[in-house]
N, CA, C, O and CB atoms as a CASP TS submission, in Angstrom:
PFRMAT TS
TARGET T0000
AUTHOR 0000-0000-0000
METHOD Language model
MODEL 1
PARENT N/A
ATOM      1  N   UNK     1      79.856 -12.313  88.852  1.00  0.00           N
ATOM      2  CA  UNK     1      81.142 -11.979  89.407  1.00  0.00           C
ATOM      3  C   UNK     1      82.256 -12.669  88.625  1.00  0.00           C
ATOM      4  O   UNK     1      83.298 -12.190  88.176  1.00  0.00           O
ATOM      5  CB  UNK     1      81.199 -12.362  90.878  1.00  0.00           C
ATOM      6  N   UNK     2      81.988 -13.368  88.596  1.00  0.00           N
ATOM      7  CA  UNK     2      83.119 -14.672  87.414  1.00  0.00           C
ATOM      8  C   UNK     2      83.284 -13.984  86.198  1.00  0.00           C
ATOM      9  O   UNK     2      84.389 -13.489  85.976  1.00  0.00           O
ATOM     10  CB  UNK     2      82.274 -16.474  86.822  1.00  0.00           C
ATOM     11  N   UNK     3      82.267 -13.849  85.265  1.00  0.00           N
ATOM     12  CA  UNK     3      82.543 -13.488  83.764  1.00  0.00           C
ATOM     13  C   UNK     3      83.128 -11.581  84.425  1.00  0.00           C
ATOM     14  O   UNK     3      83.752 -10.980  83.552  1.00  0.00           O
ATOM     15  CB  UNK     3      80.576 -13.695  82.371  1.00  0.00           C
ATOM     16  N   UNK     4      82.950 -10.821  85.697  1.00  0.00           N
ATOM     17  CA  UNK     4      83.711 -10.018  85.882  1.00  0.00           C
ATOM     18  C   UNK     4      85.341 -10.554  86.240  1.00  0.00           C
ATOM     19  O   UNK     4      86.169  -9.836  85.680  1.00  0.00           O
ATOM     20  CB  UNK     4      83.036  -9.288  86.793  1.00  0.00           C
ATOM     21  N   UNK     5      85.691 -11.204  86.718  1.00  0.00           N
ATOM     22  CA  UNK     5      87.058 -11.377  87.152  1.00  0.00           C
ATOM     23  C   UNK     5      87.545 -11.816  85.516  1.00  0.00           C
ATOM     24  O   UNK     5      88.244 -11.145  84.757  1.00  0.00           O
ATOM     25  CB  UNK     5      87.295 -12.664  88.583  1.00  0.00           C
ATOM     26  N   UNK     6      86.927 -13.163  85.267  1.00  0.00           N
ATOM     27  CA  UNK     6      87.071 -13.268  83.608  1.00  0.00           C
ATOM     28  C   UNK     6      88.164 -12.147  82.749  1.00  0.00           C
ATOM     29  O   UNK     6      89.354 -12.136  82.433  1.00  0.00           O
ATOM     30  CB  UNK     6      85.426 -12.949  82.970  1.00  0.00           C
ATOM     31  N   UNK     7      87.303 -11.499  82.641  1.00  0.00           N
ATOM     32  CA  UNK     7      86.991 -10.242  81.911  1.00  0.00           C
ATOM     33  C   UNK     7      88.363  -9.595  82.508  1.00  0.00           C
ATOM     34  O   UNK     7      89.274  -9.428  81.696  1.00  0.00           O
ATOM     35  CB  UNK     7      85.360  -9.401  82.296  1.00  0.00           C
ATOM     36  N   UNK     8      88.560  -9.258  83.726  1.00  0.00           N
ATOM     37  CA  UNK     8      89.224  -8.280  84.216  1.00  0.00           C
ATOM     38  C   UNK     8      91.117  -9.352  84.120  1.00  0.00           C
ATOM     39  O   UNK     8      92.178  -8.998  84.635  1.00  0.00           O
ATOM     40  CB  UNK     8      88.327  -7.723  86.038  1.00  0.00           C
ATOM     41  N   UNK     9      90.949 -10.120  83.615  1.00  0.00           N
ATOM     42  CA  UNK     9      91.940 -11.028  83.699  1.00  0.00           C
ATOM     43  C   UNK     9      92.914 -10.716  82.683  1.00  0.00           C
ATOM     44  O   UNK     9      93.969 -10.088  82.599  1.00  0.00           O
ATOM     45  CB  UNK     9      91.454 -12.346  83.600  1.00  0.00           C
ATOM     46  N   UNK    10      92.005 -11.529  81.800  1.00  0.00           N
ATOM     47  CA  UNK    10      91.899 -11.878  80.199  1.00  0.00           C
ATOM     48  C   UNK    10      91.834 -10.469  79.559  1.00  0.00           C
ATOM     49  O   UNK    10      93.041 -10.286  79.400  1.00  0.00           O
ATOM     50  CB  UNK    10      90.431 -12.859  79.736  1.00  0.00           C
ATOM     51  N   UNK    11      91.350  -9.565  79.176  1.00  0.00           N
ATOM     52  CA  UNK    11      91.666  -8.709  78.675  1.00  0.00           C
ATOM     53  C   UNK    11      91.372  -6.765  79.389  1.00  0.00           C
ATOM     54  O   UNK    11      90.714  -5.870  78.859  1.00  0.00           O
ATOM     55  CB  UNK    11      91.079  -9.229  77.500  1.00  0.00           C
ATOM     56  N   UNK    12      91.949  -6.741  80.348  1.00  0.00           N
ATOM     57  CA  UNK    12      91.689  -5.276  81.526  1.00  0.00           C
ATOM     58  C   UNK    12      91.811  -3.896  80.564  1.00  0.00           C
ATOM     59  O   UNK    12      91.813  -2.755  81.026  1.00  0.00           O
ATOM     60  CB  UNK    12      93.243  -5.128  83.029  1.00  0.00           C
ATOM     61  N   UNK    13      91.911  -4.229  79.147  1.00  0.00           N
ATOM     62  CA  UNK    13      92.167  -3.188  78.190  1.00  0.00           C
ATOM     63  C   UNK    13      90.199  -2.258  78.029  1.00  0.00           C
ATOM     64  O   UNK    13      89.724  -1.131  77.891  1.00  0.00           O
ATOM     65  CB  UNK    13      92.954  -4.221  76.402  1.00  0.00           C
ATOM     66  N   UNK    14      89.625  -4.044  78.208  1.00  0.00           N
ATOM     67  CA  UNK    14      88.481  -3.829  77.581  1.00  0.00           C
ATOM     68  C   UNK    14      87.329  -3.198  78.548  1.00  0.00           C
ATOM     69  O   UNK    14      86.392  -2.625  77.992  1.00  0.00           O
ATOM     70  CB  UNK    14      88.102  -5.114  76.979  1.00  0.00           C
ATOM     71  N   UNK    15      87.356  -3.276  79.966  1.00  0.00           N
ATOM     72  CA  UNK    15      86.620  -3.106  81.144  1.00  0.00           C
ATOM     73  C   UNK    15      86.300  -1.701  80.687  1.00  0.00           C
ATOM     74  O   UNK    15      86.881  -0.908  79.946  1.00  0.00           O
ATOM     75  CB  UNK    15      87.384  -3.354  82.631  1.00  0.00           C
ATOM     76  N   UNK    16      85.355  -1.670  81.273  1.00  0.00           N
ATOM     77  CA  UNK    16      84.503  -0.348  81.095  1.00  0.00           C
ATOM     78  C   UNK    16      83.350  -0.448  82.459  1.00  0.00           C
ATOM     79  O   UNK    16      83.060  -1.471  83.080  1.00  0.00           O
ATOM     80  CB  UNK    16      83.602  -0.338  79.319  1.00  0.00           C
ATOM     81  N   UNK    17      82.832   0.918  82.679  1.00  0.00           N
ATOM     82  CA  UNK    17      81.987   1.177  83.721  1.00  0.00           C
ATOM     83  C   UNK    17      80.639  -0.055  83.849  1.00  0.00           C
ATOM     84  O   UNK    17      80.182  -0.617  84.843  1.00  0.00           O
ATOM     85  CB  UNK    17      81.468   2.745  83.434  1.00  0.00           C
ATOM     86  N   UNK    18      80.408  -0.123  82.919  1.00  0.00           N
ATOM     87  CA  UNK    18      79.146  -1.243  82.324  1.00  0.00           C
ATOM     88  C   UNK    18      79.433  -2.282  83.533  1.00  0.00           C
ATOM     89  O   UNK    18      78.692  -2.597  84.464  1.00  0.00           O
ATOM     90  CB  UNK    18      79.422  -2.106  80.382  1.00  0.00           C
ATOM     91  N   UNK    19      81.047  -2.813  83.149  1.00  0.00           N
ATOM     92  CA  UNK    19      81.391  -4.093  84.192  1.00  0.00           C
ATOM     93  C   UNK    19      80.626  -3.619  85.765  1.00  0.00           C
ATOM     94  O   UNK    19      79.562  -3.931  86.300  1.00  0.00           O
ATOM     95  CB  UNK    19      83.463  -4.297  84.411  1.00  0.00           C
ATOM     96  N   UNK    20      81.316  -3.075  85.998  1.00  0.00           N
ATOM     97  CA  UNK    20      80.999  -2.694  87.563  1.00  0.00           C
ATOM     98  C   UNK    20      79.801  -2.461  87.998  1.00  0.00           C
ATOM     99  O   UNK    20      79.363  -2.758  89.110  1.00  0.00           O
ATOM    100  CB  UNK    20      81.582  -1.592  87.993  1.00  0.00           C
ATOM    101  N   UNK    21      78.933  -1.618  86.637  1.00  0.00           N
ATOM    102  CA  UNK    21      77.750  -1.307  87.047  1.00  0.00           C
ATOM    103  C   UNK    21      76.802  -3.133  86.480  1.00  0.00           C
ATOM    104  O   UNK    21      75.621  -3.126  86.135  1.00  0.00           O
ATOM    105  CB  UNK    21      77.258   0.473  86.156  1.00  0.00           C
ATOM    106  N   UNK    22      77.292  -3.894  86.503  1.00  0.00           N
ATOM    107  CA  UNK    22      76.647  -5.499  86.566  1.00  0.00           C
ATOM    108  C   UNK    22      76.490  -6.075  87.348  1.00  0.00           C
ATOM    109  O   UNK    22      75.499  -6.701  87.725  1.00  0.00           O
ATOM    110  CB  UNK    22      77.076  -6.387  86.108  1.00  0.00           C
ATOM    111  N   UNK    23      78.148  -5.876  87.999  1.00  0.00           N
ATOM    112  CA  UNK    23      77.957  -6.371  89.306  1.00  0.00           C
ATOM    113  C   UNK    23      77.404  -5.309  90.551  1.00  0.00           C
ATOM    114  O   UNK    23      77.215  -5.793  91.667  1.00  0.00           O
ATOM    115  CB  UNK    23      79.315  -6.944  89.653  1.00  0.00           C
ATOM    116  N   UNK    24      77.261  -4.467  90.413  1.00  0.00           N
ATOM    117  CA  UNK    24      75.990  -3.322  91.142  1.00  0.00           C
ATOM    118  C   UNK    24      74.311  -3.663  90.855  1.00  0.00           C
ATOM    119  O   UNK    24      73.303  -3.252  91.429  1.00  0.00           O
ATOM    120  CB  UNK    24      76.222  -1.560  90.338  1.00  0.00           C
ATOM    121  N   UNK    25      74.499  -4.604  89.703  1.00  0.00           N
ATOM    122  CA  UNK    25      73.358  -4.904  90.046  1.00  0.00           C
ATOM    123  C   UNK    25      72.634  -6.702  89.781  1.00  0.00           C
ATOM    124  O   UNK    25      71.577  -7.220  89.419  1.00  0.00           O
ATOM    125  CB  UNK    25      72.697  -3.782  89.315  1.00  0.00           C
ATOM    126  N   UNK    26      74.221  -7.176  90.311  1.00  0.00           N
ATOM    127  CA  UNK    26      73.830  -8.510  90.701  1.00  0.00           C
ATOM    128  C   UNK    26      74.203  -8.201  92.449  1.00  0.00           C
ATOM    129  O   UNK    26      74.838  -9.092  93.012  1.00  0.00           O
ATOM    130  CB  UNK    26      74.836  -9.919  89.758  1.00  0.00           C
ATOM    131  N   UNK    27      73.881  -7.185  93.127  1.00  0.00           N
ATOM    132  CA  UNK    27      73.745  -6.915  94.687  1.00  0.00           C
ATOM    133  C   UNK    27      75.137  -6.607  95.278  1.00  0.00           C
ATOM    134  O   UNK    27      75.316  -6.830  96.475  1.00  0.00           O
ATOM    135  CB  UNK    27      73.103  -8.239  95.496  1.00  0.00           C
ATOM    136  N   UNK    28      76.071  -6.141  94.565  1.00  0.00           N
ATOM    137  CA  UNK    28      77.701  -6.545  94.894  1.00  0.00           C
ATOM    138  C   UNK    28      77.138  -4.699  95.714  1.00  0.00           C
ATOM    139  O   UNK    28      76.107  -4.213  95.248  1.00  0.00           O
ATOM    140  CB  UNK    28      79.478  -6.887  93.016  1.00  0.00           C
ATOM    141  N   UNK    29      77.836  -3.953  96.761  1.00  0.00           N
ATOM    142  CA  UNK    29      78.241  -3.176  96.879  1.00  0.00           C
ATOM    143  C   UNK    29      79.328  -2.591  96.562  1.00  0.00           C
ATOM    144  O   UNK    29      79.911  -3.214  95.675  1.00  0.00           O
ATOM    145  CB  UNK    29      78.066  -3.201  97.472  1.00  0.00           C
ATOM    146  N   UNK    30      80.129  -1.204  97.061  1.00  0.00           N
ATOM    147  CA  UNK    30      80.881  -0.756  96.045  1.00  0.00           C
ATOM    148  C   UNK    30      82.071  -1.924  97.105  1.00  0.00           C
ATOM    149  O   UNK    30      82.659  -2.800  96.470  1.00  0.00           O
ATOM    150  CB  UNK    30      81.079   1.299  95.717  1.00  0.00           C
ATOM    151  N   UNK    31      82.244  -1.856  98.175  1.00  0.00           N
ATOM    152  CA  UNK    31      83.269  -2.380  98.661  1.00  0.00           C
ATOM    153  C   UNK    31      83.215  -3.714  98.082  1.00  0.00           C
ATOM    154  O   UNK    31      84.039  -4.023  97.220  1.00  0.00           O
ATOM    155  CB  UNK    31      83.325  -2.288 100.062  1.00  0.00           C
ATOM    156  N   UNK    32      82.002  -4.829  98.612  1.00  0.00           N
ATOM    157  CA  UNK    32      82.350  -5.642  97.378  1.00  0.00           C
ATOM    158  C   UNK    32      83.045  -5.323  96.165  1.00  0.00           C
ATOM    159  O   UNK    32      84.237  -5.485  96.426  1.00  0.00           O
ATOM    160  CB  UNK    32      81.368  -6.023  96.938  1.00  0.00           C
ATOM    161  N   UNK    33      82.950  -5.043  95.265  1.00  0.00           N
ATOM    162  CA  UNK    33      83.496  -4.598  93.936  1.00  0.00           C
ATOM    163  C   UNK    33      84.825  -4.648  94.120  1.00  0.00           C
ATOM    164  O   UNK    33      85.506  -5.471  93.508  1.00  0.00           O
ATOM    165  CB  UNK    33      83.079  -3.230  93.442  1.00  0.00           C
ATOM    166  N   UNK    34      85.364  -3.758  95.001  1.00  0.00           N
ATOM    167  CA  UNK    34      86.968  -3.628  95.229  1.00  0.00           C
ATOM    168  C   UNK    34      87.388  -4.630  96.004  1.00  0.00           C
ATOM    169  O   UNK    34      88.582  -4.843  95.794  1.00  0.00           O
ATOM    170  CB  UNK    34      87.460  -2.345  95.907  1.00  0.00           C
ATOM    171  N   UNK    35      86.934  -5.325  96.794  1.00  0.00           N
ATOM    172  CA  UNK    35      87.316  -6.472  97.320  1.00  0.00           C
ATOM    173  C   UNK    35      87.360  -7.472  96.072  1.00  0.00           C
ATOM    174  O   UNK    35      88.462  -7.996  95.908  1.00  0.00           O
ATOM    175  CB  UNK    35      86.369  -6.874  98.486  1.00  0.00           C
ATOM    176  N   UNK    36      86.472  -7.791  95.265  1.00  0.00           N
ATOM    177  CA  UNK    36      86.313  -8.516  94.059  1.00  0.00           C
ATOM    178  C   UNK    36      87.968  -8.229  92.901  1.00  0.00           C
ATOM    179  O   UNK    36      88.655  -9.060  92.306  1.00  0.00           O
ATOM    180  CB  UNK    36      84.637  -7.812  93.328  1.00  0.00           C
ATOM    181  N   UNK    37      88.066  -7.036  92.974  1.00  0.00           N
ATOM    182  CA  UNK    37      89.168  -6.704  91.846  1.00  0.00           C
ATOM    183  C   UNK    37      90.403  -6.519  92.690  1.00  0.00           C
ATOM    184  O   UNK    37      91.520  -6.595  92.178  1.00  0.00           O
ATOM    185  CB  UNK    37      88.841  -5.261  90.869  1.00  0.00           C
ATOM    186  N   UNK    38      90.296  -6.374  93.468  1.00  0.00           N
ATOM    187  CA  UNK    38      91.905  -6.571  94.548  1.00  0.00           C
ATOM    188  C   UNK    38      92.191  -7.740  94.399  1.00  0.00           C
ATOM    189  O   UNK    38      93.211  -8.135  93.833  1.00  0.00           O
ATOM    190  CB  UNK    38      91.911  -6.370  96.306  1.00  0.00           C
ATOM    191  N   UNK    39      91.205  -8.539  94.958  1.00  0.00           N
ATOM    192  CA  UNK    39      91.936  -9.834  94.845  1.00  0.00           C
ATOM    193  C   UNK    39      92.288 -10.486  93.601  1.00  0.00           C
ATOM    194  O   UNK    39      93.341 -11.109  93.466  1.00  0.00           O
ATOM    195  CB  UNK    39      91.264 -10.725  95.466  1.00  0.00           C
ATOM    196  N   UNK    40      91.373 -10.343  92.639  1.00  0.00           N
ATOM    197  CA  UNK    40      91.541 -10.435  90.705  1.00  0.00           C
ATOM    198  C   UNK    40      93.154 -10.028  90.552  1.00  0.00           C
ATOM    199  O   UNK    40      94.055 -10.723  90.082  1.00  0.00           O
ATOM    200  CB  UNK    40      90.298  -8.903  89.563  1.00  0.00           C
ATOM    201  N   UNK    41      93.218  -8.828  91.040  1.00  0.00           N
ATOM    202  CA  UNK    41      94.508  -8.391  90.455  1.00  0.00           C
ATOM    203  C   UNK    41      95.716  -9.011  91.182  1.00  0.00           C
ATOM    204  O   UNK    41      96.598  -9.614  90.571  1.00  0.00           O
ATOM    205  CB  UNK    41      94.614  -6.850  90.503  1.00  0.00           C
ATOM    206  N   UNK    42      95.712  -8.846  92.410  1.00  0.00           N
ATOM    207  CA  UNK    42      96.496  -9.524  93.051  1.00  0.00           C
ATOM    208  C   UNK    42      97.017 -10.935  92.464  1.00  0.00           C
ATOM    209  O   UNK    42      98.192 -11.050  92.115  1.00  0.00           O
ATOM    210  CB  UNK    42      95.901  -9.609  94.172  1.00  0.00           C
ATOM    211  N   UNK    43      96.062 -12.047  92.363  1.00  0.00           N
ATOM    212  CA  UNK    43      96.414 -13.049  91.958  1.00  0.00           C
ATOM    213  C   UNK    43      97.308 -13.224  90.632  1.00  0.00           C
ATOM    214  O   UNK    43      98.205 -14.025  90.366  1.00  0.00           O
ATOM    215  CB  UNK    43      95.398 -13.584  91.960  1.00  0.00           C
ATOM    216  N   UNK    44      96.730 -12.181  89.907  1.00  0.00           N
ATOM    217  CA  UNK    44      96.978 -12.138  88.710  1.00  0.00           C
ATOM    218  C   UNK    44      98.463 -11.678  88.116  1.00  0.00           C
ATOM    219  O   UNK    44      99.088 -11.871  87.073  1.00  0.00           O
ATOM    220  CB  UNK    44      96.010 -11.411  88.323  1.00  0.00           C
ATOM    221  N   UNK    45      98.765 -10.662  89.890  1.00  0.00           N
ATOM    222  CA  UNK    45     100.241  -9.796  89.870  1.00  0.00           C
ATOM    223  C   UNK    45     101.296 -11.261  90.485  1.00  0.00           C
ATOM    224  O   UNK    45     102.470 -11.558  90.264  1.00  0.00           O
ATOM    225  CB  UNK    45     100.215  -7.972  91.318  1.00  0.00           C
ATOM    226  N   UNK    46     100.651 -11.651  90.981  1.00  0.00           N
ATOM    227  CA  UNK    46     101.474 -12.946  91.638  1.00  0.00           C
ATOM    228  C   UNK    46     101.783 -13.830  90.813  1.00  0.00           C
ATOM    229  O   UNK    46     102.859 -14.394  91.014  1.00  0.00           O
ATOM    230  CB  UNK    46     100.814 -13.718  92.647  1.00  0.00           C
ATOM    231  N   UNK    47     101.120 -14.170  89.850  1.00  0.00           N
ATOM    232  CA  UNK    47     101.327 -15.528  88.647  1.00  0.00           C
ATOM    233  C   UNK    47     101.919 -15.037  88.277  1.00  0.00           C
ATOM    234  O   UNK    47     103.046 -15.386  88.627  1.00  0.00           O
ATOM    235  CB  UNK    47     100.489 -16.194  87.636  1.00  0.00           C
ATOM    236  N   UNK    48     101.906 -13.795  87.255  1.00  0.00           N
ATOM    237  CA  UNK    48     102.815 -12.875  86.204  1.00  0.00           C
ATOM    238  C   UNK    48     104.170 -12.785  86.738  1.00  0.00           C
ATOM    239  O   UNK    48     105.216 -13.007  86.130  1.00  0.00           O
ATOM    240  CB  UNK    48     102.258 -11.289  85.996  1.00  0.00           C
ATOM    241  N   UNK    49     104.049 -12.505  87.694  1.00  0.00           N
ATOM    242  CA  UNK    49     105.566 -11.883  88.413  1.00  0.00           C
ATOM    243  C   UNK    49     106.427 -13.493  88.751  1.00  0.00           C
ATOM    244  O   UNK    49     107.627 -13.493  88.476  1.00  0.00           O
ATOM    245  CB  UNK    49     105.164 -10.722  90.374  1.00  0.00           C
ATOM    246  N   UNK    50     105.910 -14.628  89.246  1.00  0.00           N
ATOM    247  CA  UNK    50     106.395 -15.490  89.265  1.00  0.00           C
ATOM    248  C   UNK    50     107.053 -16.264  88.184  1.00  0.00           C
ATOM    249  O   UNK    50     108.212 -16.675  88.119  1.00  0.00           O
ATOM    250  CB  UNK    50     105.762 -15.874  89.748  1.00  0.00           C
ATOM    251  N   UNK    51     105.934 -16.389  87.239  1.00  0.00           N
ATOM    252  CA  UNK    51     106.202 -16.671  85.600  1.00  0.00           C
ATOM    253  C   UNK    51     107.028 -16.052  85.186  1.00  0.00           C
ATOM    254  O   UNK    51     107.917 -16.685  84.616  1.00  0.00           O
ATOM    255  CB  UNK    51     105.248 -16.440  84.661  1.00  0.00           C
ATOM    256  N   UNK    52     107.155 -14.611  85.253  1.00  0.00           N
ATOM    257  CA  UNK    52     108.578 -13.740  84.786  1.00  0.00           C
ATOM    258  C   UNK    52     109.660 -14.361  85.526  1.00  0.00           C
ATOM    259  O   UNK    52     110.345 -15.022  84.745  1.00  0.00           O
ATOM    260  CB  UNK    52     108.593 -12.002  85.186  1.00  0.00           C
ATOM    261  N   UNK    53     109.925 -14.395  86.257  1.00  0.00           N
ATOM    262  CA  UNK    53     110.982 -15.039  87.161  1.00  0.00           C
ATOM    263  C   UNK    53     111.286 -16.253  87.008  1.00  0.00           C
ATOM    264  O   UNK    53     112.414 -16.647  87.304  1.00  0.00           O
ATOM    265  CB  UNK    53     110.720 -15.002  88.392  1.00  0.00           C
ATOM    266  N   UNK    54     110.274 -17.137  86.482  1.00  0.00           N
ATOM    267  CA  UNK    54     110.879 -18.275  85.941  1.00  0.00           C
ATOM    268  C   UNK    54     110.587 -19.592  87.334  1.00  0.00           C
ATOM    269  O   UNK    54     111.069 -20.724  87.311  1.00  0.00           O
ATOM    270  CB  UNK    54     112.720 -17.811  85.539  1.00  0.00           C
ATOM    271  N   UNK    55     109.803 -19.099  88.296  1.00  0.00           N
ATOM    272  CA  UNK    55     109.404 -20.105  89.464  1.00  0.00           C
ATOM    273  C   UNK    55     108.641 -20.893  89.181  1.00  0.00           C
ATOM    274  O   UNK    55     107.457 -20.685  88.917  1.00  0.00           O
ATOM    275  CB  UNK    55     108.888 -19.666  90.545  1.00  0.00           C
ATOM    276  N   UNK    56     109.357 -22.205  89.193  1.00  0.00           N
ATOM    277  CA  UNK    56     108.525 -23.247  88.814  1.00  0.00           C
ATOM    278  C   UNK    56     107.543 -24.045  89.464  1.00  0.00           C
ATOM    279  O   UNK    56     108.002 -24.389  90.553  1.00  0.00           O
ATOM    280  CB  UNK    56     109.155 -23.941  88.457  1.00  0.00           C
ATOM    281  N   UNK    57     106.134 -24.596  89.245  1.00  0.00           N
ATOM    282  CA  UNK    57     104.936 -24.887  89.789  1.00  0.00           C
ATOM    283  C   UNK    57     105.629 -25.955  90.903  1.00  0.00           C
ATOM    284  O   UNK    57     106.530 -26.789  90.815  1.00  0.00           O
ATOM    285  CB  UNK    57     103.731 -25.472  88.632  1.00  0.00           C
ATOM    286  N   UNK    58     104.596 -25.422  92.178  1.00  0.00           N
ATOM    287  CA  UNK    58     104.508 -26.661  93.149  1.00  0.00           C
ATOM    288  C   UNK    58     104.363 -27.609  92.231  1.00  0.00           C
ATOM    289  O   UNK    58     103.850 -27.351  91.142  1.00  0.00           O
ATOM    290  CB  UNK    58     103.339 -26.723  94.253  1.00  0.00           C
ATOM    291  N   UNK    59     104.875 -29.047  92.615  1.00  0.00           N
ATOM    292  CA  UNK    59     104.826 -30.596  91.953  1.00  0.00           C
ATOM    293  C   UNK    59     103.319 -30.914  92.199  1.00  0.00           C
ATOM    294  O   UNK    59     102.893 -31.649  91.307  1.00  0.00           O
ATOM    295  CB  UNK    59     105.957 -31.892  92.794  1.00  0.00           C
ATOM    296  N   UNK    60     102.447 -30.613  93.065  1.00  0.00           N
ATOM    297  CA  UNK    60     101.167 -31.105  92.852  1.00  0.00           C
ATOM    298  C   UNK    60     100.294 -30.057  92.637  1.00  0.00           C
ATOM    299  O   UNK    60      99.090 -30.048  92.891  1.00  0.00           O
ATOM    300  CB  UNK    60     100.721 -31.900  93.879  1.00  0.00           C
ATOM    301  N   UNK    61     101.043 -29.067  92.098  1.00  0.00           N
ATOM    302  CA  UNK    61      99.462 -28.395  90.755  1.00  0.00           C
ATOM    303  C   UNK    61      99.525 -28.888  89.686  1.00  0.00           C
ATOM    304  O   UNK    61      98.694 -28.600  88.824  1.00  0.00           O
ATOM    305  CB  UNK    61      99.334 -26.714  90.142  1.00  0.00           C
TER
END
């Protein structure tokens, strides 16, 4: 699941069916899966969008 979020982070150009079908068969169901990349992306829309904006880190991260 990791080297999937990884992956889906770091470069989402490169994802291909392969990904998904890995974690299909490290036991993920499909809802798993989308629960897995919702939240991937999400986080990922939240840093970006903050960073664009210029919001600077809580003092204790």
């Amino acid at each position: 699941m990791l080297t999937y979020v990884e992956k889906l982070i770091r470069t989402p150009h490169e994802m291909t069916s392969g990904d998904v079908d890995s974690l299909r068969g490290a036991d993920f169901n499909d809802r798993d899966i989308l629960d897995i990349c919702t939240v991937a992306a999400y986080f990922s829309y939240v840093n970006r969008l903050a960073s664009g904006l210029g919001v600077p880190l809580e003092s204790w991260l």
